[in-house]
C-alpha positions in Angstrom: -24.3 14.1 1.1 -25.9 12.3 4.2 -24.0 9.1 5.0 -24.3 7.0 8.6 -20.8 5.6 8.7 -19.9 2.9 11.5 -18.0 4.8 13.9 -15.8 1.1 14.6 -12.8 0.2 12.1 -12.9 -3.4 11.3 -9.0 -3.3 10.5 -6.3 -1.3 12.4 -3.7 -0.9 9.7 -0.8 -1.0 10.5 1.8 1.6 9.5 5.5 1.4 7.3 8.3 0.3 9.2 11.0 2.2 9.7 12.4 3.7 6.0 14.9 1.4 4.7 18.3 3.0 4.1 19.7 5.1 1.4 19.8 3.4 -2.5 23.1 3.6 -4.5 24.2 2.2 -7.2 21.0 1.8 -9.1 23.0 0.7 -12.6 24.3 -2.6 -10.6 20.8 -3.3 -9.3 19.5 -6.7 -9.9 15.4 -7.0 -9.8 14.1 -8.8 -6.8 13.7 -12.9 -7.3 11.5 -13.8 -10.3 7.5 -13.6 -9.1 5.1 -16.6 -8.8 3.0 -16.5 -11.5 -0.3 -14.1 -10.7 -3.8 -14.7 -11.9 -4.8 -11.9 -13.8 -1.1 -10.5 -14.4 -0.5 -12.1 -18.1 0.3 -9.5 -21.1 -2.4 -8.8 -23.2 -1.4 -8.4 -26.6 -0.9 -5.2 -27.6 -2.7 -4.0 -31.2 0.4 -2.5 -33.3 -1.9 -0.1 -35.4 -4.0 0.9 -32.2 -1.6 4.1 -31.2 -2.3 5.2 -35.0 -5.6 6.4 -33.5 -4.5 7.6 -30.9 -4.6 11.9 -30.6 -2.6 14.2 -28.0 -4.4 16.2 -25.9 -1.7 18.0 -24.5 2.0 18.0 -25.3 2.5 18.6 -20.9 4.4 16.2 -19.0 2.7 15.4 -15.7 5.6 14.5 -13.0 5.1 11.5 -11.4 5.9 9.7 -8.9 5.7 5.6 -7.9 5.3 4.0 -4.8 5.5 0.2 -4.5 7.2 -2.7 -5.7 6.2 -5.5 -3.7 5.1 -9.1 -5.0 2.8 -8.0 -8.1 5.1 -5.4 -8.7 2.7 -3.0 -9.7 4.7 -0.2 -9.5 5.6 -0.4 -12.9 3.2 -2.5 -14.2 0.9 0.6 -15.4 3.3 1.7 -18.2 3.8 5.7 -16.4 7.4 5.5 -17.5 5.8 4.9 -21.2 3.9 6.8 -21.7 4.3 10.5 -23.9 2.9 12.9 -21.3 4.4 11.2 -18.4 7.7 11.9 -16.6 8.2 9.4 -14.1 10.9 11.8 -11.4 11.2 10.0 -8.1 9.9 6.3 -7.2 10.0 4.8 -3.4 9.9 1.8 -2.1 10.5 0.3 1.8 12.9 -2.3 1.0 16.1 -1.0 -0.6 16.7 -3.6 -3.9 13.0 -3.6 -4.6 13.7 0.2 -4.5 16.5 0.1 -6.5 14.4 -2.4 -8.9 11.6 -0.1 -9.4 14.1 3.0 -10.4 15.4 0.8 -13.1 12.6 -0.6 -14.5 11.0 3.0 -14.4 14.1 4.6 -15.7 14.4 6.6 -12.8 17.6 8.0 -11.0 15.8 9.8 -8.0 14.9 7.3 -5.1 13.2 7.7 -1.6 13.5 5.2 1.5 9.4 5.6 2.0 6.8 7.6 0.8 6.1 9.9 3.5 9.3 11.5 2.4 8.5 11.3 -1.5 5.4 13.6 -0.7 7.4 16.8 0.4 9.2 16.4 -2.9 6.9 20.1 -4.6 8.4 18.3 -8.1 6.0 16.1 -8.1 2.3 16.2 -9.4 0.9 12.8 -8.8 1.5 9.7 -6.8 0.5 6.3 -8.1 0.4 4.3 -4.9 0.7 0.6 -5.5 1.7 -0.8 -1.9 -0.2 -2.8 0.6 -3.9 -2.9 0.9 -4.1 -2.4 4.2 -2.2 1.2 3.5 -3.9 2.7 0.7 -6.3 5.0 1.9 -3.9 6.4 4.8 -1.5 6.7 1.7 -3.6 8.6 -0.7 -4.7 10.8 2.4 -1.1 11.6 2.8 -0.4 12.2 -1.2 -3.7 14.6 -1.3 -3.0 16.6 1.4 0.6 17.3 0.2 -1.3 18.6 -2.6 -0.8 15.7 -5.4 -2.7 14.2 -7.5 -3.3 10.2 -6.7 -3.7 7.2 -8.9 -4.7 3.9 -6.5 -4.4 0.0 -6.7 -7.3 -1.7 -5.4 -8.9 -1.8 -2.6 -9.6 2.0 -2.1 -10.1 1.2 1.6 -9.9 -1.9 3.7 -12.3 -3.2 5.9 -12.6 0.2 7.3 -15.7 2.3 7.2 -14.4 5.4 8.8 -11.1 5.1 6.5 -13.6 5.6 3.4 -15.5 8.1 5.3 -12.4 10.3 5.9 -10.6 9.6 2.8 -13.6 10.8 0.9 -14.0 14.1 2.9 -10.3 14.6 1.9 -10.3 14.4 -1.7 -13.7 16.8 -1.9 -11.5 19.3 0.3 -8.1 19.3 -1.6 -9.8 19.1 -5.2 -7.4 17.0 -6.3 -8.0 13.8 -9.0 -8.4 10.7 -7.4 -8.7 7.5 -9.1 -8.9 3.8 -8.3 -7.4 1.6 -10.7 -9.9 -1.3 -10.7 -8.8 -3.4 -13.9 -12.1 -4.5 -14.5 -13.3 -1.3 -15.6 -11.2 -1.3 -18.9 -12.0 -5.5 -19.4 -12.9 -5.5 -22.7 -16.9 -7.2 -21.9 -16.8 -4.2 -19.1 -16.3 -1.1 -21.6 -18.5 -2.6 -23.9 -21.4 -3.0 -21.5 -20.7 0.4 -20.3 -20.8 2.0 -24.0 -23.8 0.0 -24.9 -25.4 1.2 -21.2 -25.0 5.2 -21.6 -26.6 4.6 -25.5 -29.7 3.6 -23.2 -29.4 -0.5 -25.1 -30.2 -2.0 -22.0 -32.4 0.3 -20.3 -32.8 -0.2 -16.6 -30.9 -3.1 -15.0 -33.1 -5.9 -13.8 -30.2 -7.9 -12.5 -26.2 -7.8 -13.0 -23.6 -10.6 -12.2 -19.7 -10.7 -11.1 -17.5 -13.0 -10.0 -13.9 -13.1 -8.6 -12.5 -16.5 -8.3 -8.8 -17.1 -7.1 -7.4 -20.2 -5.4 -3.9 -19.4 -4.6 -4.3 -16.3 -2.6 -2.8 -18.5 0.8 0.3 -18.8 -1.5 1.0 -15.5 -2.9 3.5 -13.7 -0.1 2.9 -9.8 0.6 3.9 -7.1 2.8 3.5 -8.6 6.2 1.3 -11.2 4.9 -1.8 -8.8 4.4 -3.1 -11.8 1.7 -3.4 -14.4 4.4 -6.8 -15.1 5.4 -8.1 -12.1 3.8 -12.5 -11.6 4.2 -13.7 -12.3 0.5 -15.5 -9.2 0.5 -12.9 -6.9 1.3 -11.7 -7.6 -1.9 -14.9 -6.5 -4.0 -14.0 -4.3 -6.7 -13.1 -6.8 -8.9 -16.7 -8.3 -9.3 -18.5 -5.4 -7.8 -17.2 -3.6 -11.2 -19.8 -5.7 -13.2 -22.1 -3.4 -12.0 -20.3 0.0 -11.0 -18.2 -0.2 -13.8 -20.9 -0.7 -16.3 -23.8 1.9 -15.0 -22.2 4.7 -12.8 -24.9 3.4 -9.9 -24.3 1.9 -6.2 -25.4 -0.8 -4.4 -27.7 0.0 -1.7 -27.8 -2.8 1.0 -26.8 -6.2 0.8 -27.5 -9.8 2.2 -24.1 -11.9 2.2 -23.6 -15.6 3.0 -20.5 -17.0 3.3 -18.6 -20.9 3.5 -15.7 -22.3 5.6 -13.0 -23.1 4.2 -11.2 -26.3 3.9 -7.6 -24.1 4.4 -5.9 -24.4 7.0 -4.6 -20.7 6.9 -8.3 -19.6 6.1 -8.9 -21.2 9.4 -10.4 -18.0 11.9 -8.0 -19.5 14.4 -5.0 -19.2 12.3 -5.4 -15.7 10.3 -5.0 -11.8 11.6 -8.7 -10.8 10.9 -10.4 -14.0 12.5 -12.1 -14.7 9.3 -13.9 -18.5 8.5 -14.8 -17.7 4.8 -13.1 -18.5 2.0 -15.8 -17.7 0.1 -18.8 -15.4 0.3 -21.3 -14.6 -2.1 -23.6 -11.4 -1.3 -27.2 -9.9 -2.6 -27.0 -6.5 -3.2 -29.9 -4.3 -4.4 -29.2 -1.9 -6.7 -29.5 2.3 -6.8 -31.6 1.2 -10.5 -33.9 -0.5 -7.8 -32.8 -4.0 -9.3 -30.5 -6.9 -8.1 -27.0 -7.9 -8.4 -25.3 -11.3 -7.0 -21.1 -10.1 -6.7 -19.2 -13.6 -5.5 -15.6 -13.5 -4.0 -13.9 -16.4 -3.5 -10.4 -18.1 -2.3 -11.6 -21.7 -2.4 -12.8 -22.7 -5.9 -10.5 -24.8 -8.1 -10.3 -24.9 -11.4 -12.6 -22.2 -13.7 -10.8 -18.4 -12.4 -10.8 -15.0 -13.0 -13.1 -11.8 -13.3 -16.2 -12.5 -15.1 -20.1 -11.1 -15.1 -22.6 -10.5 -16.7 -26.2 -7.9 -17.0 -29.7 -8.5 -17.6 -31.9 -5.3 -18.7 -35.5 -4.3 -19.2 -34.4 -3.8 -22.7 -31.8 -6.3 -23.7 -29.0 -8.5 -22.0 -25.0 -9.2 -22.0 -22.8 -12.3 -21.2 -20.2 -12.4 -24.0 -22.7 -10.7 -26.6 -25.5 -8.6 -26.6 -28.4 -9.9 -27.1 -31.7 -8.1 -27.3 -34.4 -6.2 -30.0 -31.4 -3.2 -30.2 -28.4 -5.3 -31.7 -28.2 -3.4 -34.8 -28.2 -0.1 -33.3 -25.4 -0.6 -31.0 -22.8 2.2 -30.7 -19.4 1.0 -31.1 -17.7 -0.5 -27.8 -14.0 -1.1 -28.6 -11.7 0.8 -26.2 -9.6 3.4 -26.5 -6.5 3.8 -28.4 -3.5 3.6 -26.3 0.0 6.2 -26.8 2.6 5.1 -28.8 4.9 3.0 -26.4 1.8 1.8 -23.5 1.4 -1.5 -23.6 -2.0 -2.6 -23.2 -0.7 -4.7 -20.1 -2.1 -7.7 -17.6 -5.7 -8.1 -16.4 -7.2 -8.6 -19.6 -5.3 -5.3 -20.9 -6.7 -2.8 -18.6 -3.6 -1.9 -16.9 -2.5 1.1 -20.2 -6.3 1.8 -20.2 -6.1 2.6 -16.5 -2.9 4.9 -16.7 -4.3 6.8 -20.0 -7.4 7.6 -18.4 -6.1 8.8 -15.3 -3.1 10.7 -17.5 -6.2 12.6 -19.5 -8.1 13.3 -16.9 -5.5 15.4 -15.2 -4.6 17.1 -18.4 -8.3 17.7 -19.4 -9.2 18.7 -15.5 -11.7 16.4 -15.4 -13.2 13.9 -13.3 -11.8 10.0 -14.0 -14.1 7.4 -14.7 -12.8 5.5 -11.0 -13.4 8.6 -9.1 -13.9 8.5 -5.7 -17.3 8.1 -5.5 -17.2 5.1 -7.8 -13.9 3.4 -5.7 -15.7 4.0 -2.6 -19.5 2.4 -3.6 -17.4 -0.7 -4.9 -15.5 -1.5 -1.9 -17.3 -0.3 1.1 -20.0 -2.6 -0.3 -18.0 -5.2 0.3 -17.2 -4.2 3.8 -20.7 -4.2 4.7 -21.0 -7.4 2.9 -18.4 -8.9 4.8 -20.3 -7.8 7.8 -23.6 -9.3 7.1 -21.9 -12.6 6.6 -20.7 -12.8 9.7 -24.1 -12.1 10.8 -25.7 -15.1 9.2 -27.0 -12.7 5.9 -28.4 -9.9 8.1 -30.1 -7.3 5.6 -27.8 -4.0 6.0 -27.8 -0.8 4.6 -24.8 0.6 3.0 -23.7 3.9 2.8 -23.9 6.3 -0.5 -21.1 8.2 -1.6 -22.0 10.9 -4.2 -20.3 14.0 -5.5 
Protein backbone atom coordinates (compact mmCIF):
# COMPACT_ATOMS: atom_id res chain seq x y z
CA UNK A 1 0.00 0.00 0.00
CA UNK A 2 1.39 3.57 -1.02
CA UNK A 3 0.10 6.20 1.41
CA UNK A 4 1.76 10.06 1.76
CA UNK A 5 1.06 10.58 5.48
CA UNK A 6 1.67 14.21 7.02
CA UNK A 7 4.75 13.81 8.87
CA UNK A 8 3.15 16.73 11.57
CA UNK A 9 0.68 15.44 14.43
CA UNK A 10 -2.07 17.76 14.87
CA UNK A 11 -2.62 16.60 18.65
CA UNK A 12 0.17 15.65 21.10
CA UNK A 13 -1.72 13.30 23.35
CA UNK A 14 -1.11 13.35 26.34
CA UNK A 15 -0.30 10.22 28.42
CA UNK A 16 -2.19 8.41 31.80
CA UNK A 17 -1.21 9.85 34.93
CA UNK A 18 0.39 8.18 37.35
CA UNK A 19 -1.67 4.55 38.17
CA UNK A 20 -4.03 5.16 40.83
CA UNK A 21 -3.53 2.92 43.88
CA UNK A 22 -4.49 -0.51 44.71
CA UNK A 23 -8.60 -1.47 44.70
CA UNK A 24 -10.07 -3.44 47.71
CA UNK A 25 -12.99 -4.15 48.73
CA UNK A 26 -14.89 -4.35 45.46
CA UNK A 27 -18.29 -5.95 47.30
CA UNK A 28 -18.63 -2.38 49.23
CA UNK A 29 -18.02 -0.42 46.09
CA UNK A 30 -20.57 2.14 45.22
CA UNK A 31 -20.68 3.19 41.29
CA UNK A 32 -19.36 6.60 40.49
CA UNK A 33 -22.21 9.59 40.72
CA UNK A 34 -25.26 8.90 38.37
CA UNK A 35 -24.20 10.17 34.56
CA UNK A 36 -25.82 13.11 32.69
CA UNK A 37 -27.90 11.85 30.34
CA UNK A 38 -25.90 11.05 26.85
CA UNK A 39 -27.33 11.39 23.32
CA UNK A 40 -27.21 8.23 21.78
CA UNK A 41 -26.83 6.16 25.11
CA UNK A 42 -30.71 5.15 25.64
CA UNK A 43 -31.50 1.15 25.76
CA UNK A 44 -32.83 -0.14 22.80
CA UNK A 45 -35.29 -2.68 23.34
CA UNK A 46 -34.20 -5.86 23.28
CA UNK A 47 -36.38 -8.64 21.02
CA UNK A 48 -37.13 -11.60 23.60
CA UNK A 49 -37.41 -14.30 20.78
CA UNK A 50 -34.28 -12.75 18.88
CA UNK A 51 -31.58 -15.19 20.88
CA UNK A 52 -33.94 -18.14 19.64
CA UNK A 53 -32.14 -17.61 16.34
CA UNK A 54 -29.30 -17.25 17.43
CA UNK A 55 -26.40 -20.45 16.75
CA UNK A 56 -22.97 -21.06 18.65
CA UNK A 57 -20.15 -21.09 16.73
CA UNK A 58 -17.90 -22.16 19.23
CA UNK A 59 -18.43 -23.28 22.85
CA UNK A 60 -14.59 -21.26 23.67
CA UNK A 61 -14.46 -18.55 26.01
CA UNK A 62 -12.25 -15.68 24.76
CA UNK A 63 -10.60 -13.94 28.08
CA UNK A 64 -11.19 -10.51 28.14
CA UNK A 65 -10.20 -7.75 29.43
CA UNK A 66 -11.83 -3.90 29.97
CA UNK A 67 -10.27 -0.76 30.13
CA UNK A 68 -12.32 2.34 30.94
CA UNK A 69 -15.03 3.62 32.96
CA UNK A 70 -15.09 7.27 32.53
CA UNK A 71 -18.26 9.53 31.86
CA UNK A 72 -20.17 7.19 29.21
CA UNK A 73 -19.06 4.40 30.98
CA UNK A 74 -18.46 2.39 28.13
CA UNK A 75 -16.65 -0.12 29.72
CA UNK A 76 -19.47 -2.11 30.30
CA UNK A 77 -21.79 -0.78 28.13
CA UNK A 78 -20.93 -3.50 25.29
CA UNK A 79 -22.42 -6.51 27.22
CA UNK A 80 -18.61 -8.70 27.27
CA UNK A 81 -19.52 -9.78 30.75
CA UNK A 82 -22.96 -11.25 28.93
CA UNK A 83 -22.21 -12.63 26.69
CA UNK A 84 -21.83 -16.94 26.33
CA UNK A 85 -18.29 -17.06 24.82
CA UNK A 86 -16.91 -14.27 26.87
CA UNK A 87 -15.05 -14.41 30.13
CA UNK A 88 -14.49 -10.99 31.32
CA UNK A 89 -10.84 -11.77 33.81
CA UNK A 90 -9.32 -8.52 34.73
CA UNK A 91 -10.81 -4.78 34.05
CA UNK A 92 -8.59 -1.42 34.79
CA UNK A 93 -9.37 1.80 35.25
CA UNK A 94 -7.09 5.13 36.41
CA UNK A 95 -9.32 6.25 39.07
CA UNK A 96 -9.71 3.74 41.87
CA UNK A 97 -13.95 3.74 42.60
CA UNK A 98 -14.51 3.97 38.83
CA UNK A 99 -12.21 0.92 39.01
CA UNK A 100 -13.87 -0.70 41.61
CA UNK A 101 -17.22 0.26 39.63
CA UNK A 102 -16.38 -1.36 36.46
CA UNK A 103 -15.28 -4.86 38.40
CA UNK A 104 -18.71 -4.97 39.71
CA UNK A 105 -20.69 -4.17 37.12
CA UNK A 106 -18.51 -6.61 34.96
CA UNK A 107 -18.53 -9.19 37.65
CA UNK A 108 -15.02 -9.12 37.90
CA UNK A 109 -12.69 -9.70 41.00
CA UNK A 110 -9.24 -9.10 39.22
CA UNK A 111 -8.46 -5.27 39.06
CA UNK A 112 -5.41 -3.18 37.61
CA UNK A 113 -4.45 0.53 38.56
CA UNK A 114 -3.85 1.29 34.54
CA UNK A 115 -3.65 -0.60 31.57
CA UNK A 116 -0.16 -0.69 30.81
CA UNK A 117 -0.01 -3.10 33.56
CA UNK A 118 -3.21 -5.13 32.48
CA UNK A 119 -1.24 -5.94 29.17
CA UNK A 120 1.55 -8.10 30.70
CA UNK A 121 -1.30 -10.13 32.23
CA UNK A 122 -0.56 -13.60 29.27
CA UNK A 123 -4.36 -14.53 30.64
CA UNK A 124 -5.72 -12.40 28.66
CA UNK A 125 -6.75 -12.50 24.85
CA UNK A 126 -8.34 -9.27 24.03
CA UNK A 127 -8.57 -5.77 25.34
CA UNK A 128 -11.68 -3.69 24.77
CA UNK A 129 -10.28 -0.21 25.20
CA UNK A 130 -12.98 2.33 26.00
CA UNK A 131 -10.91 5.38 27.62
CA UNK A 132 -10.13 8.82 26.23
CA UNK A 133 -10.03 9.69 22.70
CA UNK A 134 -7.03 11.27 22.69
CA UNK A 135 -5.45 7.72 23.99
CA UNK A 136 -6.84 5.11 21.73
CA UNK A 137 -4.50 4.44 19.18
CA UNK A 138 -1.27 4.65 21.57
CA UNK A 139 -3.59 2.13 23.67
CA UNK A 140 -4.40 -0.37 21.05
CA UNK A 141 -0.66 -0.09 19.91
CA UNK A 142 0.21 -1.08 23.39
CA UNK A 143 -2.65 -4.04 23.57
CA UNK A 144 -1.35 -5.43 20.02
CA UNK A 145 2.12 -5.56 20.62
CA UNK A 146 1.55 -7.48 23.92
CA UNK A 147 0.07 -9.80 21.63
CA UNK A 148 -3.93 -9.22 22.30
CA UNK A 149 -6.50 -8.98 20.46
CA UNK A 150 -8.27 -5.26 20.50
CA UNK A 151 -11.78 -4.08 20.38
CA UNK A 152 -11.90 0.11 20.12
CA UNK A 153 -14.39 2.96 20.96
CA UNK A 154 -14.35 5.63 18.49
CA UNK A 155 -12.23 7.59 17.20
CA UNK A 156 -9.52 5.06 15.98
CA UNK A 157 -7.09 7.92 15.98
CA UNK A 158 -7.28 11.62 16.88
CA UNK A 159 -6.34 14.34 14.90
CA UNK A 160 -3.14 12.60 14.26
CA UNK A 161 -2.04 11.33 10.86
CA UNK A 162 1.16 9.69 11.79
CA UNK A 163 -0.90 7.95 14.88
CA UNK A 164 -3.03 6.20 12.08
CA UNK A 165 -0.07 5.67 10.00
CA UNK A 166 1.78 3.79 12.71
CA UNK A 167 -1.16 2.17 14.38
CA UNK A 168 -1.96 0.57 11.05
CA UNK A 169 1.55 -0.73 10.27
CA UNK A 170 1.09 -2.37 13.82
CA UNK A 171 -1.85 -4.36 13.43
CA UNK A 172 -0.66 -5.72 9.79
CA UNK A 173 2.65 -6.78 11.70
CA UNK A 174 1.20 -8.51 14.89
CA UNK A 175 -1.84 -10.14 12.91
CA UNK A 176 -3.95 -9.63 15.54
CA UNK A 177 -8.04 -8.58 15.09
CA UNK A 178 -8.58 -5.14 15.32
CA UNK A 179 -11.89 -3.62 15.44
CA UNK A 180 -13.42 -0.14 15.89
CA UNK A 181 -16.67 -0.03 17.46
CA UNK A 182 -18.48 2.68 15.46
CA UNK A 183 -22.25 2.25 16.56
CA UNK A 184 -23.43 3.27 13.38
CA UNK A 185 -22.45 0.40 11.67
CA UNK A 186 -25.05 -1.95 13.35
CA UNK A 187 -27.94 1.23 13.19
CA UNK A 188 -30.66 -0.55 11.94
CA UNK A 189 -31.08 1.91 8.33
CA UNK A 190 -27.00 1.20 8.26
CA UNK A 191 -27.19 -2.75 8.08
CA UNK A 192 -29.93 -2.57 5.87
CA UNK A 193 -28.33 -0.38 3.37
CA UNK A 194 -25.28 -2.43 3.68
CA UNK A 195 -27.29 -5.86 2.92
CA UNK A 196 -29.32 -4.28 0.16
CA UNK A 197 -25.67 -2.71 -1.22
CA UNK A 198 -23.55 -6.24 -1.47
CA UNK A 199 -27.05 -7.69 -3.34
CA UNK A 200 -25.88 -5.05 -6.00
CA UNK A 201 -29.83 -2.98 -5.26
CA UNK A 202 -28.25 0.19 -5.54
CA UNK A 203 -25.54 -0.29 -7.87
CA UNK A 204 -22.87 2.37 -7.88
CA UNK A 205 -23.34 5.30 -5.33
CA UNK A 206 -24.01 8.57 -7.00
CA UNK A 207 -24.15 10.36 -3.74
CA UNK A 208 -24.48 9.35 0.17
CA UNK A 209 -25.40 11.51 3.25
CA UNK A 210 -24.55 11.53 7.20
CA UNK A 211 -24.95 13.63 9.79
CA UNK A 212 -23.83 13.92 13.47
CA UNK A 213 -25.64 16.52 15.36
CA UNK A 214 -24.95 16.98 19.21
CA UNK A 215 -25.48 20.24 21.26
CA UNK A 216 -24.28 19.43 24.61
CA UNK A 217 -20.83 18.28 24.01
CA UNK A 218 -19.37 21.68 26.08
CA UNK A 219 -21.28 20.03 29.01
CA UNK A 220 -20.53 16.52 29.02
CA UNK A 221 -17.11 16.26 31.49
CA UNK A 222 -14.23 13.70 30.38
CA UNK A 223 -10.85 12.66 31.13
CA UNK A 224 -9.00 15.95 31.31
CA UNK A 225 -11.68 17.65 29.43
CA UNK A 226 -10.64 16.00 25.90
CA UNK A 227 -14.65 17.01 24.84
CA UNK A 228 -14.05 20.65 25.26
CA UNK A 229 -13.70 22.47 22.12
CA UNK A 230 -13.22 19.45 20.19
CA UNK A 231 -12.67 19.99 15.77
CA UNK A 232 -16.08 18.63 14.45
CA UNK A 233 -14.23 16.49 12.18
CA UNK A 234 -12.26 14.69 14.46
CA UNK A 235 -15.12 13.12 15.42
CA UNK A 236 -16.20 11.59 11.94
CA UNK A 237 -17.12 8.07 12.24
CA UNK A 238 -20.34 8.57 13.26
CA UNK A 239 -21.57 10.22 9.93
CA UNK A 240 -18.73 9.08 7.89
CA UNK A 241 -20.36 5.51 8.57
CA UNK A 242 -23.23 6.46 6.14
CA UNK A 243 -20.94 5.75 3.58
CA UNK A 244 -18.13 3.32 4.96
CA UNK A 245 -20.39 1.45 6.76
CA UNK A 246 -22.77 0.80 3.95
CA UNK A 247 -20.19 0.08 0.81
CA UNK A 248 -16.76 -1.09 2.25
CA UNK A 249 -15.28 2.08 0.03
CA UNK A 250 -13.16 5.30 1.21
CA UNK A 251 -13.33 8.80 0.64
CA UNK A 252 -10.71 10.12 -1.49
CA UNK A 253 -10.22 13.90 -0.85
CA UNK A 254 -12.41 16.36 0.67
CA UNK A 255 -13.41 20.12 0.57
CA UNK A 256 -14.70 21.14 4.26
CA UNK A 257 -16.24 24.45 5.41
CA UNK A 258 -16.82 25.18 8.67
CA UNK A 259 -18.91 28.01 11.20
CA UNK A 260 -18.04 29.82 14.42
CA UNK A 261 -19.59 29.15 17.07
CA UNK A 262 -21.71 31.14 19.36
CA UNK A 263 -19.87 29.10 22.54
CA UNK A 264 -17.97 30.58 24.54
CA UNK A 265 -15.88 27.37 25.25
CA UNK A 266 -15.92 26.69 21.35
CA UNK A 267 -14.24 30.02 21.30
CA UNK A 268 -10.32 29.24 19.63
CA UNK A 269 -9.16 31.40 22.43
CA UNK A 270 -10.63 29.44 25.13
CA UNK A 271 -10.11 25.54 24.03
CA UNK A 272 -6.78 23.18 23.96
CA UNK A 273 -6.74 22.65 20.05
CA UNK A 274 -7.44 26.42 19.09
CA UNK A 275 -10.44 25.43 17.18
CA UNK A 276 -13.39 28.20 15.92
CA UNK A 277 -15.85 25.59 14.56
CA UNK A 278 -18.55 24.26 16.09
CA UNK A 279 -19.67 23.02 13.09
CA UNK A 280 -18.20 21.78 9.87
CA UNK A 281 -19.61 20.24 7.00
CA UNK A 282 -17.16 18.57 4.39
CA UNK A 283 -17.36 17.25 0.50
CA UNK A 284 -15.79 14.27 0.13
CA UNK A 285 -15.52 12.28 -3.21
CA UNK A 286 -15.88 8.89 -3.16
CA UNK A 287 -13.50 5.60 -4.04
CA UNK A 288 -17.14 4.64 -6.29
CA UNK A 289 -16.03 8.03 -8.09
CA UNK A 290 -19.28 9.73 -6.54
CA UNK A 291 -19.98 12.28 -3.77
CA UNK A 292 -20.85 12.27 -0.18
CA UNK A 293 -21.67 15.48 2.13
CA UNK A 294 -20.67 13.97 6.08
CA UNK A 295 -21.71 17.05 8.64
CA UNK A 296 -20.45 17.22 12.29
CA UNK A 297 -21.72 19.51 14.42
CA UNK A 298 -21.79 20.94 18.28
CA UNK A 299 -23.95 23.91 17.67
CA UNK A 300 -27.36 22.87 16.30
CA UNK A 301 -30.41 22.83 18.67
CA UNK A 302 -33.13 20.89 18.57
CA UNK A 303 -33.39 17.84 15.71
CA UNK A 304 -30.09 15.29 16.98
CA UNK A 305 -28.50 12.21 16.41
CA UNK A 306 -26.89 9.95 13.67
CA UNK A 307 -28.77 10.02 10.57
CA UNK A 308 -27.98 9.58 6.45
CA UNK A 309 -28.93 8.62 3.75
CA UNK A 310 -27.69 7.03 -0.19
CA UNK A 311 -28.57 7.77 -3.66
CA UNK A 312 -27.60 5.04 -6.37
CA UNK A 313 -27.45 4.58 -10.15
CA UNK A 314 -29.97 1.87 -9.43
CA UNK A 315 -32.16 2.84 -6.58
CA UNK A 316 -32.11 5.07 -3.29
CA UNK A 317 -32.45 4.92 0.75
CA UNK A 318 -33.62 7.40 3.43
CA UNK A 319 -35.95 5.39 5.77
CA UNK A 320 -37.03 2.94 2.79
CA UNK A 321 -35.81 1.86 -0.31
CA UNK A 322 -37.03 3.01 -3.01
CA UNK A 323 -36.17 2.16 -6.49
CA UNK A 324 -37.31 -0.48 -9.78
CA UNK A 325 -35.54 -3.52 -7.24
CA UNK A 326 -37.95 -3.29 -4.15
CA UNK A 327 -39.37 -6.67 -4.53
CA UNK A 328 -36.15 -8.39 -4.85
CA UNK A 329 -34.58 -7.12 -1.85
CA UNK A 330 -32.65 -9.56 0.31
CA UNK A 331 -33.60 -9.48 3.83
CA UNK A 332 -31.88 -6.67 6.07
CA UNK A 333 -32.75 -7.34 9.68
CA UNK A 334 -29.64 -7.80 11.86
CA UNK A 335 -28.30 -10.36 13.52
CA UNK A 336 -29.54 -12.40 16.28
CA UNK A 337 -27.98 -11.56 19.47
CA UNK A 338 -26.73 -14.46 22.49
CA UNK A 339 -28.95 -15.29 25.06
CA UNK A 340 -28.27 -12.64 27.87
CA UNK A 341 -26.71 -9.45 25.25
CA UNK A 342 -28.72 -6.77 25.40
CA UNK A 343 -29.15 -5.13 22.21
CA UNK A 344 -27.82 -1.84 24.08
CA UNK A 345 -27.67 2.28 23.42
CA UNK A 346 -27.05 3.91 20.03
CA UNK A 347 -29.87 2.64 18.34
CA UNK A 348 -28.90 -1.05 19.63
CA UNK A 349 -25.62 -1.40 18.05
CA UNK A 350 -23.69 -1.62 21.10
CA UNK A 351 -24.56 -6.14 21.44
CA UNK A 352 -24.21 -6.04 17.59
CA UNK A 353 -20.69 -4.55 18.05
CA UNK A 354 -19.45 -7.05 20.78
CA UNK A 355 -21.01 -10.23 18.84
CA UNK A 356 -19.27 -9.37 15.81
CA UNK A 357 -16.04 -8.64 17.22
CA UNK A 358 -16.62 -12.06 19.63
CA UNK A 359 -17.15 -14.15 16.09
CA UNK A 360 -14.64 -12.86 14.39
CA UNK A 361 -12.06 -13.94 16.77
CA UNK A 362 -13.55 -17.28 17.14
CA UNK A 363 -14.04 -17.75 13.30
CA UNK A 364 -10.37 -16.07 12.60
CA UNK A 365 -11.64 -13.76 10.52
CA UNK A 366 -11.55 -10.24 9.57
CA UNK A 367 -14.38 -7.81 11.57
CA UNK A 368 -16.54 -5.82 9.56
CA UNK A 369 -14.71 -2.33 11.50
CA UNK A 370 -11.31 -3.58 10.63
CA UNK A 371 -8.68 -1.44 10.41
CA UNK A 372 -8.77 -0.39 7.19
CA UNK A 373 -12.45 0.64 7.54
CA UNK A 374 -11.74 2.62 11.23
CA UNK A 375 -8.85 4.30 9.63
CA UNK A 376 -10.76 5.64 6.11
CA UNK A 377 -13.54 6.89 8.51
CA UNK A 378 -11.56 9.00 10.77
CA UNK A 379 -8.54 10.12 9.05
CA UNK A 380 -11.09 11.64 6.62
CA UNK A 381 -12.11 13.69 9.10
CA UNK A 382 -8.71 14.80 10.05
CA UNK A 383 -7.99 15.90 6.71
CA UNK A 384 -11.38 17.50 6.66
CA UNK A 385 -10.70 19.33 9.71
CA UNK A 386 -7.60 20.54 7.95
CA UNK A 387 -9.19 21.92 4.88
CA UNK A 388 -11.53 23.89 6.95
CA UNK A 389 -9.11 25.73 8.44
CA UNK A 390 -7.90 26.33 5.08
CA UNK A 391 -10.97 28.00 3.86
CA UNK A 392 -12.24 24.50 1.91
CA UNK A 393 -8.77 23.83 0.27
CA UNK A 394 -9.30 20.59 -2.02
CA UNK A 395 -6.97 17.85 -0.21
CA UNK A 396 -6.14 14.51 -0.81
CA UNK A 397 -6.52 11.90 1.80
CA UNK A 398 -4.69 8.97 2.27
CA UNK A 399 -6.00 5.19 1.46
CA UNK A 400 -5.64 2.49 3.81
CA UNK A 401 -6.15 -0.92 2.31
CA UNK A 402 -5.31 -4.48 3.33
Amino acid sequence: MSNHFSRRSFLQTTGLSVAAASVSGLAMAQAPAKPPVIQGFEEAPTDPNAAKAWKPISDRKIRVGIVGYGVCRFGAAFSFQDHPNVEVVAVSDLFPDRCAALAQACRCEKTYPSLEEMVKDDQIEAIFVATDAPSHARHCIDVLKHGKHVACAVPATFGSLEDAAQLFEVVKSTGKTYMMFETSYFHEDVHAMREIYRAGKFGKVVYAEGEYYHDSVEQIDSYKGWRIGLPPQWYPTHSNAYFTGVTGGSFTEVSCMGIPSLKELLQPANNRYQNPFGTEVALFRTSEGGMARMAVSWDTPGDSGEKGRIRGQMGSYYGKYEGPLAKELPPTQRPALPPGVAAGGHGGSHGQLTNEFVSAILQNRAPLVDIAQALNMTVAGIVAHQSALKNGELLKIPQYTL
